[in-house]
C-alpha positions as CSV (number, residue, x, y, z in Angstrom):
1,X,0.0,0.0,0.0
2,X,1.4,3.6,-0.9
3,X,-0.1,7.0,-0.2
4,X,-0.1,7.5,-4.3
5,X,-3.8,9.0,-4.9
6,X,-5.2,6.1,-7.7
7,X,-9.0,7.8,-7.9
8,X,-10.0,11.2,-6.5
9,X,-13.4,12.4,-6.2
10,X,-14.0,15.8,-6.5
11,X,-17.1,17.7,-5.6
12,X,-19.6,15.1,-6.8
13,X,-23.2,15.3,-7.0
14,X,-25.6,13.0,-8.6
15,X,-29.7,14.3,-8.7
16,X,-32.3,12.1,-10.7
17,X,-35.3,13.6,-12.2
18,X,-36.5,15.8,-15.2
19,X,-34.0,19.3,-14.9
20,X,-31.0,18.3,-12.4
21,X,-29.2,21.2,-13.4
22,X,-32.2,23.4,-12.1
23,X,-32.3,21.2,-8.9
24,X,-28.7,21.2,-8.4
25,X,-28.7,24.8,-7.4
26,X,-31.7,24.5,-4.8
27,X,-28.9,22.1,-3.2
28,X,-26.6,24.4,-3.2
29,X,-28.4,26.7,-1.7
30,X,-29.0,24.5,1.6
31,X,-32.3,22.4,0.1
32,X,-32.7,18.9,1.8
33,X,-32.5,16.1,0.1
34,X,-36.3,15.7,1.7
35,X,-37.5,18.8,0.1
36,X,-35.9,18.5,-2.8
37,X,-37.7,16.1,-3.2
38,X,-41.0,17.1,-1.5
39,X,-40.7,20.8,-3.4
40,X,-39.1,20.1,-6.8
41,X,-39.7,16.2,-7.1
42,X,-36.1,15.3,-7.6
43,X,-34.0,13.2,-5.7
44,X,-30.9,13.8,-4.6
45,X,-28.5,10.7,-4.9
46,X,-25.0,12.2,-3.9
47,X,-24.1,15.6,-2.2
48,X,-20.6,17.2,-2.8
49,X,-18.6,13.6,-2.4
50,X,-14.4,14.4,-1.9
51,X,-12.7,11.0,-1.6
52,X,-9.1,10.1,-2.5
53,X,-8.8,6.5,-2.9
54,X,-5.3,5.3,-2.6
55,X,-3.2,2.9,-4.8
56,X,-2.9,-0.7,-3.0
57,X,-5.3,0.3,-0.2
58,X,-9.3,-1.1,0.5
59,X,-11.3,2.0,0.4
60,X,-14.4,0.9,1.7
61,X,-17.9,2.8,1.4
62,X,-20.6,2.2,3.8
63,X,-24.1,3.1,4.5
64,X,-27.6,2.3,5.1
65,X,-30.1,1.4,2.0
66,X,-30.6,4.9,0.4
67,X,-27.4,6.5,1.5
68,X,-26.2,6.6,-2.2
69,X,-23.3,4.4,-1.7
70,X,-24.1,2.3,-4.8
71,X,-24.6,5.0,-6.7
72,X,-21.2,6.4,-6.0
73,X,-19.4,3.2,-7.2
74,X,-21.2,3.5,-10.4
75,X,-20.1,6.8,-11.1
76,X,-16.0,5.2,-10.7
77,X,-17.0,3.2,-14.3
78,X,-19.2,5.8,-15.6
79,X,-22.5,3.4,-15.3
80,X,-24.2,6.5,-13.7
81,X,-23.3,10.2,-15.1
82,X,-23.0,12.8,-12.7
83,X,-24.7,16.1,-12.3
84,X,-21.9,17.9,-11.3
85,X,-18.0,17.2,-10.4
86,X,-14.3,15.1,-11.2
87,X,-13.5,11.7,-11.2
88,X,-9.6,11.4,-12.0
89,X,-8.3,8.3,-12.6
90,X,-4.6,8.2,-12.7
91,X,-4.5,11.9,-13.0
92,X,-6.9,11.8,-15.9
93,X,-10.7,13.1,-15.9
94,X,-12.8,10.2,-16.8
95,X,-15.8,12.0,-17.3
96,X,-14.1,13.6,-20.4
97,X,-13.6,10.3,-21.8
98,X,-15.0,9.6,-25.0
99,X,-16.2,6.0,-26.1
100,X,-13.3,4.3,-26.9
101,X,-11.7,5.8,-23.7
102,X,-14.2,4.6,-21.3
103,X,-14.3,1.2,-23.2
104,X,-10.5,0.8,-22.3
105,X,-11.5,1.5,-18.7
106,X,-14.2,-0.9,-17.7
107,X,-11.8,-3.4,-19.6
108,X,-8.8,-3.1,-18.8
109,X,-8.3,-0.8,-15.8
110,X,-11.8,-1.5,-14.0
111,X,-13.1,-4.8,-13.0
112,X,-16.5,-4.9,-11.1
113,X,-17.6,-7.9,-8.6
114,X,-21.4,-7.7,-8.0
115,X,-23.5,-9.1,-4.9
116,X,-25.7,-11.4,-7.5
117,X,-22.6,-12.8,-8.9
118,X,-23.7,-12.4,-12.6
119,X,-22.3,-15.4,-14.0
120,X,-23.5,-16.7,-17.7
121,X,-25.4,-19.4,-16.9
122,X,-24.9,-21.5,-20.2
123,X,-20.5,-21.0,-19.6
124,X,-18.9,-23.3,-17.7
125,X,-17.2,-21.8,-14.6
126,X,-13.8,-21.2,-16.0
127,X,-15.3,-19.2,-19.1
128,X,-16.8,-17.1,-16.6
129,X,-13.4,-16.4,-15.2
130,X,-12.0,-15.6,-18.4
131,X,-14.7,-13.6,-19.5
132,X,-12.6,-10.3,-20.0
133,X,-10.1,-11.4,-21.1
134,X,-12.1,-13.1,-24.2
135,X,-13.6,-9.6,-24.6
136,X,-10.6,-7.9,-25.2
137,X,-9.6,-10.7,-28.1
138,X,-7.3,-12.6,-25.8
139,X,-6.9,-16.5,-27.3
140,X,-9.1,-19.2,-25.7
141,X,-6.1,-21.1,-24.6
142,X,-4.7,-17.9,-22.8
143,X,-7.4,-17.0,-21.5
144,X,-8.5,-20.4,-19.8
145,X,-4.9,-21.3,-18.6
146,X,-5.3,-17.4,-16.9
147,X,-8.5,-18.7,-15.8
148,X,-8.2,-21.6,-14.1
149,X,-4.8,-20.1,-12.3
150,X,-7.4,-18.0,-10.2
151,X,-9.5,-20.3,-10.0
152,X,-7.0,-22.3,-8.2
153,X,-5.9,-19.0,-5.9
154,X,-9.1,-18.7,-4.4
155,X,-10.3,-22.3,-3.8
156,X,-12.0,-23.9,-7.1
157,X,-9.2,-26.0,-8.3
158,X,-10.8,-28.8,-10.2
159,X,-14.8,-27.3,-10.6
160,X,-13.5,-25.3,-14.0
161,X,-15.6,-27.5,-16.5
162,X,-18.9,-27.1,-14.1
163,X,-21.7,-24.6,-14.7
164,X,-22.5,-21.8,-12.3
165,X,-25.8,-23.6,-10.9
166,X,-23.9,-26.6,-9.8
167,X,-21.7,-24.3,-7.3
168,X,-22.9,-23.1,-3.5
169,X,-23.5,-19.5,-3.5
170,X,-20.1,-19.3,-2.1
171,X,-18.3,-21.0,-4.6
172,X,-20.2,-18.7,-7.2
173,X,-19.1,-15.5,-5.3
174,X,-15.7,-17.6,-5.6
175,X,-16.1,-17.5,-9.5
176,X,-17.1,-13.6,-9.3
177,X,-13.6,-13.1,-7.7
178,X,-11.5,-15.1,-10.2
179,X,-13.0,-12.8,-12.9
180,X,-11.9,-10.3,-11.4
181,X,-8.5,-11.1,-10.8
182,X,-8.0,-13.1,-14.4
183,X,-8.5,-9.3,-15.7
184,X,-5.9,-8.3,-14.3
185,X,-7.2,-4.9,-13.6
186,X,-5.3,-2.6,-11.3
187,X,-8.5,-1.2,-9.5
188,X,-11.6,-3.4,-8.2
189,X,-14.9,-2.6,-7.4
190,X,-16.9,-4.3,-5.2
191,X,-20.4,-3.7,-4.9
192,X,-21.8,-5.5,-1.1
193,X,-20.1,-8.5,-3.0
194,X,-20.8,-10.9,-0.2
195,X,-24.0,-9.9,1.5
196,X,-25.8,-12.2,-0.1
197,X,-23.8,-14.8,1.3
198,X,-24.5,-17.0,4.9
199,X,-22.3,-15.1,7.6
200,X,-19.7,-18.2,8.0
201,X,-19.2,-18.2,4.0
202,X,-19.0,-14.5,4.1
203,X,-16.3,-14.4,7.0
204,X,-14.5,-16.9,4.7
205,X,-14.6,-14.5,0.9
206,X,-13.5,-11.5,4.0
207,X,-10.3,-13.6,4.8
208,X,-10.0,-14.8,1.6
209,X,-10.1,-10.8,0.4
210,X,-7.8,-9.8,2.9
211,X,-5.0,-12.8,1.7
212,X,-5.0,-12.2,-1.6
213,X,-4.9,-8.3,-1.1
214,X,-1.4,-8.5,0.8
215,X,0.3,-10.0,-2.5
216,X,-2.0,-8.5,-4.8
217,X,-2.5,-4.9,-3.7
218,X,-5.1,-3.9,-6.0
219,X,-6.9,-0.6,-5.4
220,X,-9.9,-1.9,-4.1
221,X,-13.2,0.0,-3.3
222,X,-15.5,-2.3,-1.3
223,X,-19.4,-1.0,-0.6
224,X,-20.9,-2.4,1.9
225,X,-24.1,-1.6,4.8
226,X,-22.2,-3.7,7.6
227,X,-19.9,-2.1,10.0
228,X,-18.4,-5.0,11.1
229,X,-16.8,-5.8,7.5
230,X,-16.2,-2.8,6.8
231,X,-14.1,-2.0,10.1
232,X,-12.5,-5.4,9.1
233,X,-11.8,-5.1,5.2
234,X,-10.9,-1.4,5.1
235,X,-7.4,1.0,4.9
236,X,-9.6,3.9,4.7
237,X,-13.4,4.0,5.6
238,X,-16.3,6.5,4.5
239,X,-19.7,6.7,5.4
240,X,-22.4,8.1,3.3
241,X,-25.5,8.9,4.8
242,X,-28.6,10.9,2.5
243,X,-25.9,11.3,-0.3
244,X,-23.0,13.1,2.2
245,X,-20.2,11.5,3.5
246,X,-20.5,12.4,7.6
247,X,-17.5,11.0,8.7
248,X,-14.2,9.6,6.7
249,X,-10.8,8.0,7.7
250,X,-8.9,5.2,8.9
251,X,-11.2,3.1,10.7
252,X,-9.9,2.9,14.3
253,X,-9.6,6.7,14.5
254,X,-13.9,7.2,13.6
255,X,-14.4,4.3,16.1
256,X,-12.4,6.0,18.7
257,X,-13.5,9.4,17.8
258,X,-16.9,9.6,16.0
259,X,-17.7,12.9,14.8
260,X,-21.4,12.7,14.9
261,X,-24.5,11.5,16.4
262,X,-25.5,9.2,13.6
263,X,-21.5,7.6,13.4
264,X,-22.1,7.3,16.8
265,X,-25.2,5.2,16.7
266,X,-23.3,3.1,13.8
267,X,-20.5,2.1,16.3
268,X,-22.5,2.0,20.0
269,X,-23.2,-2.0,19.5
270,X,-19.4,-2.8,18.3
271,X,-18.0,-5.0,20.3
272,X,-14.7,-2.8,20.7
273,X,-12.8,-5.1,22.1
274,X,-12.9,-7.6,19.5
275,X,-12.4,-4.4,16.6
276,X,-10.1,-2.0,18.4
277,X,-6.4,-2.5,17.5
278,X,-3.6,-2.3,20.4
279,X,-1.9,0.4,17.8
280,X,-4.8,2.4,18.3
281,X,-4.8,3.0,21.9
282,X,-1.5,2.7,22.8
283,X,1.7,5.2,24.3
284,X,4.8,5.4,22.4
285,X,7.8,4.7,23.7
286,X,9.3,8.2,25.9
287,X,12.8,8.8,24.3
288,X,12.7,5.0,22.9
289,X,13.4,3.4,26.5
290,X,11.8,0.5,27.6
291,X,10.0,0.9,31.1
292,X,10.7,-2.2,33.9
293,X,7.8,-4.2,35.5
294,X,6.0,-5.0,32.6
295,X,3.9,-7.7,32.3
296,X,4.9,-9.1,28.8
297,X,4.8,-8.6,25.0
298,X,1.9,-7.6,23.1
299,X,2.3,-7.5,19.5
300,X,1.4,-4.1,17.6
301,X,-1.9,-5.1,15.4
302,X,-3.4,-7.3,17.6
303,X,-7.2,-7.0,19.4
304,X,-7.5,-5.3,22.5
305,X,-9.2,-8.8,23.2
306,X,-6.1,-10.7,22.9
307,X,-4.6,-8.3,26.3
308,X,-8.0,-9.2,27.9
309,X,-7.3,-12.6,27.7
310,X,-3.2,-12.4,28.1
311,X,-4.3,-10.2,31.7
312,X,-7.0,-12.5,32.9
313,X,-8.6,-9.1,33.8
314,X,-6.3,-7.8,35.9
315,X,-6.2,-3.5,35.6
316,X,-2.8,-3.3,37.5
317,X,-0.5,-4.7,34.6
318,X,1.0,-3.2,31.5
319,X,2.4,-4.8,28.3
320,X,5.1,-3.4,25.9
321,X,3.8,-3.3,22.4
322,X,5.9,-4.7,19.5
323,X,6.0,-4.1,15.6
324,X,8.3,-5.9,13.9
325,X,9.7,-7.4,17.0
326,X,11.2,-4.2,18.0
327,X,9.4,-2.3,21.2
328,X,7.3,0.8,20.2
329,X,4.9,1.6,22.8
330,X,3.1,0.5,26.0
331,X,0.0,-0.1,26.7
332,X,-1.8,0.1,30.4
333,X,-4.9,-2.0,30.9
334,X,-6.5,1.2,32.6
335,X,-6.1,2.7,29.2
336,X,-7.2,-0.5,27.6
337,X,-10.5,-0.2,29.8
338,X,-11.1,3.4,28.9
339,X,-11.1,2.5,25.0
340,X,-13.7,-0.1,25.5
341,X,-16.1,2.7,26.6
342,X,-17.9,4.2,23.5
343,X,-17.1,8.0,22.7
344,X,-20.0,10.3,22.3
345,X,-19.9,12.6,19.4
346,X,-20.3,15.7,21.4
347,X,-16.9,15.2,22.9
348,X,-15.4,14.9,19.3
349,X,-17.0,17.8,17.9
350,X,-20.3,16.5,17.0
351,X,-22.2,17.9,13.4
352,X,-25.4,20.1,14.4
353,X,-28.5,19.3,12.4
């Protein structure tokens, strides 16, 4: 992961309905997306949206039903135009692209993994896999050998000659993934790509994600309506809300510090000690020196559940936290306690509605 900026999104705004030019200034002006729609009978699907989505990182978009998050992700390919704004894209504007441009991107720069799969139903499951690469005029033998070496990476070896409806939902979602990756497309997007799926399979496609992702490093924007996923999948987490983004970041700071009552409704039933990272909460080292009478070693990115368990409870000790096995901070259990109590927004500069 780097900090290079692969996709920025600059003051974006979608509305839908008959003049959203018309209704775009009403917004502007400080109309709600209620009476905007109550007054002018348009809708407004996104509201001034600034993200930077970085090269090799998970940037993952969440929200409730209605919160425009799809939407957004549809505007990365240029499925959905917008009203108003900039999509760059390796430092170029997309939405100036003509045809052939934007045909070259959702080919060969873009690949898009949907929550119903969308497999062909009469190709076998290693044509689905190659299904891009046939597109762009790739040979069959080329594109099945490519094939069927992802569908070995995430777990089908052997089930390339089956048809889609012959494979769990899991193993389909499986197929999805292998598309994906036999593209070879430097950016992914993944549209609540495994809430269809049971919660044990979908725990499974969020490790299997994660493994892939630390060799791969694709620039990956993941939507998704769960908090727990997305506090688990992402670099960098934003969440929409009536088209706005309320709160963005790395996803152990807006659990720590939510900046608004509605982030802080999201976050109230985490279990934080199973989320919250020792990194997070602990003190770095004063001057480098190691304090005595510590209690142990705690390693860097673990949970704050593994000290829980490594203290039996007991408030009194304190553990020296180590990256790379080198000491870089400590961590009290006092402090440990302190973090497992939710923040309120109004000590974090909470938004006024």
């Amino acid at each position: 992961m780097t900090n290079d900026i692969k996709v920025s999104i600059k003051n974006l705004y979608k509305i839908f309905g008959s003049d959203p030019v018309m209704a775009l200034e009403h917004v502007k002006n400080g109309t709600s997306k209620t009476d905007l729609l109550s007054q002018h009978n348009h809708v407004l699907g996104l509201q001034d949206i600034n993200i930077d989505i970085r090269s090799g990182a998970i940037t993952v978009i969440m929200g409730l039903s209605g919160s425009g998050k799809s939407t957004l992700i549809r505007h990365l390919n240029r499925l959905i135009e917008p009203t108003a704004g900039q999509i760059d894209v390796d430092g170029d504007n997309v939405l100036a692209y003509d045809e052939a441009q934007l045909r070259n991107l959702r080919r060969q720069v873009m690949s898009m993994v949907f929550q119903k799969f969308a497999l062909l139903p009469h190709r076998t499951v290693a044509q689905n896999a190659g299904t891009m690469l046939k597109v762009r005029g790739v040979g069959k033998r080329e594109y099945m050998a490519e094939a069927e070496k992802w569908l070995n990476r995430v777990g089908l070896e052997g089930f390339g000659e089956r048809y889609p409806h012959q494979l769990s939902g899991g193993m389909q979602q499986r197929v999805g993934i292998a598309r994906a990756l036999t593209s070879n497309s430097p950016i992914m997007l993944m549209d609540e790509a495994f809430s269809a799926l049971d919660p044990l399979i979908r725990t499974d496609m969020q490790d299997l994600l994660l493994e892939l992702q630390q060799e791969l490093l694709k620039t990956i924007v993941f939507i998704t309506h769960d908090l727990d996923e997305a506090l688990k999948l992402a670099d960098h987490l934003v969440i929409l809300k009536d088209g706005f983004i309320v709160q963005q970041g790395e996803p152990q700071h807006i659990l720590l510090n939510p900046n608004d009552p509605y982030i802080e409704d999201f976050v109230s039933d985490i279990n934080r000690a199973r989320v919250l990272r020792i990194r997070s909460i602990m003190a770095p080292l004063e001057h480098g020196v190691v304090p005595t009478g510590t209690h142990g070693e705690v390693q860097f990115d673990d949970t704050l559940e593994s000290v829980i368990a490594l203290s039996d409870g007991d408030t009194s000790q304190t553990f020296v936290v180590v990256q790379n096995q080198q000491p870089v901070g400590t961590l009290t259990m006092k402090d440990l306690v302190k973090a497992l109590v939710p923040r309120v927004a109004s000590q974090a500069g909470a938004r006024k509605y």
